[in-house]
C-alpha positions in Angstrom: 93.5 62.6 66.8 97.0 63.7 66.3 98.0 66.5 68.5 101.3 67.2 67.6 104.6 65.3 65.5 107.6 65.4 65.9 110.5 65.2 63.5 114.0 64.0 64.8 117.1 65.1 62.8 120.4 62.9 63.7 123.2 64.0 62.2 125.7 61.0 62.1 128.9 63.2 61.5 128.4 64.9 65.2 126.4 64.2 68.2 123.1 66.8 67.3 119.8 66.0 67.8 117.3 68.7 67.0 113.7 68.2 67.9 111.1 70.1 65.9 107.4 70.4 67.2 104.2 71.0 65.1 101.5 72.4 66.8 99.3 73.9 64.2 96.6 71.4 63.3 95.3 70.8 59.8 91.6 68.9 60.7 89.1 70.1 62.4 87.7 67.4 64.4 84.1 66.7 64.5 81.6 66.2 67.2 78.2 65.9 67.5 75.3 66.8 69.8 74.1 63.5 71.6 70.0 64.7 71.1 68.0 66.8 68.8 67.4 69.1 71.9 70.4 71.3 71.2 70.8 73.6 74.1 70.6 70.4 76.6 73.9 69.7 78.4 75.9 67.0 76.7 80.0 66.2 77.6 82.5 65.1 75.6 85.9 63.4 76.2 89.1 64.7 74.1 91.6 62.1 74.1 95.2 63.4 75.0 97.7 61.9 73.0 101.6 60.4 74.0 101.2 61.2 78.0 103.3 59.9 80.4 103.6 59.7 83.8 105.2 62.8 84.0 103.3 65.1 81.5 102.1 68.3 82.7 98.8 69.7 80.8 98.3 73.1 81.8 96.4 76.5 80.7 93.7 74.7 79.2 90.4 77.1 77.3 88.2 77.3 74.7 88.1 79.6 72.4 84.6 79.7 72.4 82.5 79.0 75.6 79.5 79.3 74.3 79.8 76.4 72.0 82.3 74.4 73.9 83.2 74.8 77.6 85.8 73.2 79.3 85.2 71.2 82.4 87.6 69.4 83.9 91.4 67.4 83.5 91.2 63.8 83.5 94.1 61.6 84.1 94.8 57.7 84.2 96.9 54.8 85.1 96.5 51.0 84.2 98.4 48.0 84.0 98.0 45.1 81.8 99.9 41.7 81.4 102.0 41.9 78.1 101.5 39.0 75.8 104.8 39.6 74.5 107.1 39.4 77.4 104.4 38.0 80.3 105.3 41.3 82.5 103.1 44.0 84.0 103.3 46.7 82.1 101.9 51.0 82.7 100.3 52.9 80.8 98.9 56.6 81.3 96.7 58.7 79.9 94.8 62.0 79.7 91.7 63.4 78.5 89.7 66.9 78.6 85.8 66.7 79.3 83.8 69.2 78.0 80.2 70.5 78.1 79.1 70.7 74.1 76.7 73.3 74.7 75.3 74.5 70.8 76.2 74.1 67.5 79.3 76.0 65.9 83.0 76.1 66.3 85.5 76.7 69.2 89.0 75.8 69.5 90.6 74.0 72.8 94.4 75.5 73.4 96.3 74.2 76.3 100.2 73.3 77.2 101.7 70.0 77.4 104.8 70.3 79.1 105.3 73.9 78.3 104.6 72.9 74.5 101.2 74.7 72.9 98.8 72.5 71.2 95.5 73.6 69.6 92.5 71.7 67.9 89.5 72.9 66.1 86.1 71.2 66.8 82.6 71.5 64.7 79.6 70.8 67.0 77.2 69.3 64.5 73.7 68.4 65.0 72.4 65.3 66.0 70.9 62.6 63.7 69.6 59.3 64.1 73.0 57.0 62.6 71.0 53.6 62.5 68.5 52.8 60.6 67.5 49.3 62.1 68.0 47.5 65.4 66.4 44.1 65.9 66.6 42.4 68.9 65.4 38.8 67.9 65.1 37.1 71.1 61.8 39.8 72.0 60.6 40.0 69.2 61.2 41.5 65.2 60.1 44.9 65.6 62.3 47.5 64.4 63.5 49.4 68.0 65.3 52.6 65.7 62.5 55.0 66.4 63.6 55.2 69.7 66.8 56.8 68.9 65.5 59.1 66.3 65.5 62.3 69.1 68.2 61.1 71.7 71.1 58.5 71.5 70.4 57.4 74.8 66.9 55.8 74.4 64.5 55.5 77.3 64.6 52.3 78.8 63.2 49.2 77.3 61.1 46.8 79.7 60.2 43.0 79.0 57.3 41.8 79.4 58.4 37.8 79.8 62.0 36.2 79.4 63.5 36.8 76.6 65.0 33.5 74.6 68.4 33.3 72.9 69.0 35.6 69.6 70.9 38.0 67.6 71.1 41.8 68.4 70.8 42.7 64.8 72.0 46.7 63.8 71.9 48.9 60.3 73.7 51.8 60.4 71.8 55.0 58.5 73.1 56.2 55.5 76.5 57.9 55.8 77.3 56.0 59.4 79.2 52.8 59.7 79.3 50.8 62.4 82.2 50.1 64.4 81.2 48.3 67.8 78.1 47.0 69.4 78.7 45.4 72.9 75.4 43.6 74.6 75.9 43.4 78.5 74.2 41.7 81.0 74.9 43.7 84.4 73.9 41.4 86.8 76.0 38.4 85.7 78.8 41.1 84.4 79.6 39.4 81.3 79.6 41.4 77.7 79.3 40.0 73.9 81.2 42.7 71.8 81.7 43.0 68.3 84.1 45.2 66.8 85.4 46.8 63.3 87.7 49.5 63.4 87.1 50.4 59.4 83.2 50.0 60.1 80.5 48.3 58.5 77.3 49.4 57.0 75.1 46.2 59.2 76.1 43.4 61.4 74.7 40.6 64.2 75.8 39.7 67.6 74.5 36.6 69.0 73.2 37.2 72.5 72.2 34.2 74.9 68.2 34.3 77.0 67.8 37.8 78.8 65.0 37.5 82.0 62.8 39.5 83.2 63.8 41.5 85.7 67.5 41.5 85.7 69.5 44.2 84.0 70.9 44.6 80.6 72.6 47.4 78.7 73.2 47.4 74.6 75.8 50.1 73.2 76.8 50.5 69.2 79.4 53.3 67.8 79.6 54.1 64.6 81.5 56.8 62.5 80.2 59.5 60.0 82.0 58.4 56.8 82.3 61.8 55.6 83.5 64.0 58.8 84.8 61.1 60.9 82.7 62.4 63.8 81.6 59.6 66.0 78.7 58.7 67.9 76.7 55.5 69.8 73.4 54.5 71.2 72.7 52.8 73.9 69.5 51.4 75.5 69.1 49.2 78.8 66.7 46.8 79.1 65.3 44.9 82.3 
């Protein structure tokens, strides 16, 4: 999501550097409800974009609280090893959570570093984006009925140890899919797949799961024709 640009002029004859900023935005971004039971509670994340350690985010609101209520200011630091140079390197970021409350449109306003920035949002209502999710290793039943009301399905239980498979995913029509990760909690190691353009069906191979222990499955895929995003998870013990 691009919050602002910015256009640098240099003029080479004299030392002048104007700096121009565009706030008005030309998308409205969209997001969707995470269950068909609009009017249940569901919170969002909105990604803001070139922070530093130094940027201020102030005066943040909704336009329309009813739709979209503003919660709270998140803001990070992490460090990672650069396979470039081999050094530590910083990075920081910012997001806004807010509570989608029911469908319609509200605008979030706030400043960066004195600077105003606005974005648009649809809340749109939720629908099932897979069509298909086999989990070989159980069995070959088809498990996408148990997203068709929530994204967040109710917890799937085995029965006996689970051999060695493929976590197999369709996205519905309309969706792609752009990640599925498979986690096993108690050993804390994850399979992921990713695709950042999205594909319409794909497999993960996933090793034994037993009975008892904890695992977690996650996909996100991408509306194709609002770029609104959504995933599905399920765990499974």
């Amino acid at each position: 999501m691009k919050m602002f640009r910015k256009i640098l002029c240099t003029a080479l004859a004299v030392a002048l550097i104007a700096t121009v900023m565009m706030t008005a935005m030309a998308e409205t971004v969209t997001l969707y409800m995470q269950g068909k039971d609009n009017g249940t509670n569901f919170y969002q994340s909105l990604d803001v974009q070139n922070v530093t350690k130094n940027t201020k985010i102030t005066n943040i609101k909704s336009s329309n609280k009813n739709v979209m209520k503003v919660l709270a200011l998140h803001k990070s630091t992490s460090t990672y090893k650069s396979l470039d140079t081999g050094k530590t390197e910083t990075s920081y970021g910012a997001s806004i959570t807010v509570n989608l409350k029911k469908l319609g449109t509200a605008t979030v306003t706030y400043k960066k570093d004195g600077e105003p920035v606005s974005q648009k949002y649809a809340v749109k209502a939720y629908s099932n984006p897979i069509s298909s999710l086999v989990l070989t290793g159980i069995s070959s039943k088809n498990l996408k009925s148990r997203f068709d009301q929530h994204g967040i399905a109710d917890p799937l239980s085995l029965t006996k140890n689970a051999g060695a498979g493929k976590l197999k995913a369709k996205a519905a029509s309309g969706w792609v899919i752009t990640s599925v990760s498979w986690r096993d909690q108690a050993e804390d190691c994850e399979h992921y797949y990713f695709n950042y353009r999205g594909v319409s069906s794909c497999a993960l191979n996933v090793p034994k799961m037993i009975k008892g222990n904890g695992y977690h499955i996650s996909i996100d895929l991408r509306n194709k024709a609002t770029g609104g995003t959504l995933y599905v998870s399920m765990n499974i013990g």
